[in-house]
Phi, psi and omega in degrees: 000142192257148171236144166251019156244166166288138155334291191304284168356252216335296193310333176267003141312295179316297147357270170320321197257014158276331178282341157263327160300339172267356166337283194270013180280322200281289181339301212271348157277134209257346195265358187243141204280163186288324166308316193284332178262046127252321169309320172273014158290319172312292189308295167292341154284314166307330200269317184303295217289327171307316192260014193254317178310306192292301167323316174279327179293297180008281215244019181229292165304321193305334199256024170232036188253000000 
């Protein structure tokens, strides 16, 4: 079967669109105070950026070792 994304592709899709949807999931909650909703904003770009890393070492550096 032919494809025309990548493994790697799809995963730095997935990347984006969790980092805009939990974004705009944190913004658009009514029950948490503004201190709270930048901490979790924080908390989801650091944790998106840890697994972006992870990711890329994965499938780019591990497989040039």
């Amino acid at each position: 079967m032919f494809c025309l994304i990548s493994f790697p592709e799809i995963g730095f899709i997935v990347w984006v669109a969790v980092l805009i949807f939990g974004c705009k999931a944190v913004f658009q909650n009514p029950f948490i105070s503004r201190k709270e909703k930048m901490f979790w904003l924080v908390m989801v770009v650091v944790l998106n950026w840890i697994g972006l890393l992870w990711y890329y070492y994965t499938f780019y550096v591990k497989d040039k070792e």
